[in-house]
C-alpha positions, 0 to 999 in steps of 0.5 A: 477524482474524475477518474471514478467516474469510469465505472471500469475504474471504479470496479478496478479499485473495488476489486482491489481493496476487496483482494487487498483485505482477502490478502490481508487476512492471510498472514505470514507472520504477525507482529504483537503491536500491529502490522503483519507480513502479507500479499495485502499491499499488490492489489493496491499498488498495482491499482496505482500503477494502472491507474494513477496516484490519485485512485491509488491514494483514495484506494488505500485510504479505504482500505485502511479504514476497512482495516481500521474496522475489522482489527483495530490496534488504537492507542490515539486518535492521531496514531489511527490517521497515521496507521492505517488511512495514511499508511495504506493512501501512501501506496498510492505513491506508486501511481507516479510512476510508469507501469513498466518493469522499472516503474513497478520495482520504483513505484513499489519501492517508493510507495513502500518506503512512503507507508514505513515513513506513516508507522515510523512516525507512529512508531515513534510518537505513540509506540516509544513506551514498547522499546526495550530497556535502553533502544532509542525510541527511533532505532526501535520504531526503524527496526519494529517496522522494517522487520515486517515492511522489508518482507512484504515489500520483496514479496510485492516486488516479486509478484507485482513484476510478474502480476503487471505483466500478467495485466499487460495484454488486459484492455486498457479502460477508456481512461487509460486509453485517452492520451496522456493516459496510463498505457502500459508498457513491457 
């Protein structure tokens, strides 16, 4: 986690996480188990993108324990990791790939389909009583939460593109500037 050493860095994730949990509070649609149409995953998977899986990771796993905090939905001990530090550490995953155009739409995509992977497990394990008479407790935890991932998703989709290209002519800090660094590229 030598990365946080760049306080450029260190000041990119704390913004990121302080807009990911702005983001969050404004919801488009809210779900009645938890989880909710929002903007709350761009700052954290643009954060990856510029800077890497690994601030990406450590970024959303704050985020998700201030999430955890300020509007909790616990069932289990073990749900909690899987719903929130989990969840939102996966959008990490969008940090192994290139912060192009391409890049963002796989990384969002990828990082995406990671955190569904966090609550459908959760889903499944701590939320199987919830389904209606007759689902199968995995068709129920697939659908709960594609209902709200898949529109957060294309909103992230969208904005991310036009946000990282928005950051493209940002001065890179001195980490992504180094070679082997993350430089970016239209």
């Amino acid at each position: 986690m030598g990365a946080f050493r760049d306080v450029r860095v260190l000041a990119e994730a704390g913004l990121a996480v302080a807009l990911a949990f702005v983001l969050g509070l404004v919801k488009v649609f809210q779900m009645p188990f938890g989880g909710s149409i929002s903007l709350e995953m761009i700052p954290l998977i643009l954060l990856a993108l510029r800077q890497g899986p690994w601030v990406g990771v450590a970024s959303g796993v704050v985020y998700g324990l201030l999430n955890l905090a300020v509007e909790p939905y616990v069932v289990h001990p073990v749900q909690v990791l899987f719903d929130y530090p989990l969840a939102f550490g996966a959008l990490g995953v969008a940090g192994f790939f290139p912060p192009t155009v391409r890049g963002a739409v796989a990384g969002t995509v990828a990082a995406v389909l990671a955190r569904f992977a966090c609550h459908f497990v959760s889903g499944v394990a701590f939320f199987a009583s919830y389904a209606p008479e007759g689902w199968n407790p995995y068709l129920y935890s697939a659908a709960y939460n594609a209902a709200y991932l898949v529109p957060s998703m294309a909103i992230a989709l969208v904005l991310g593109v036009a946000l990282l290209r928005a950051l493209a002519g940002a001065r890179p800090s001195r980490r992504q500037a180094e070679p082997g660094g993350r430089q970016r590229v239209a």
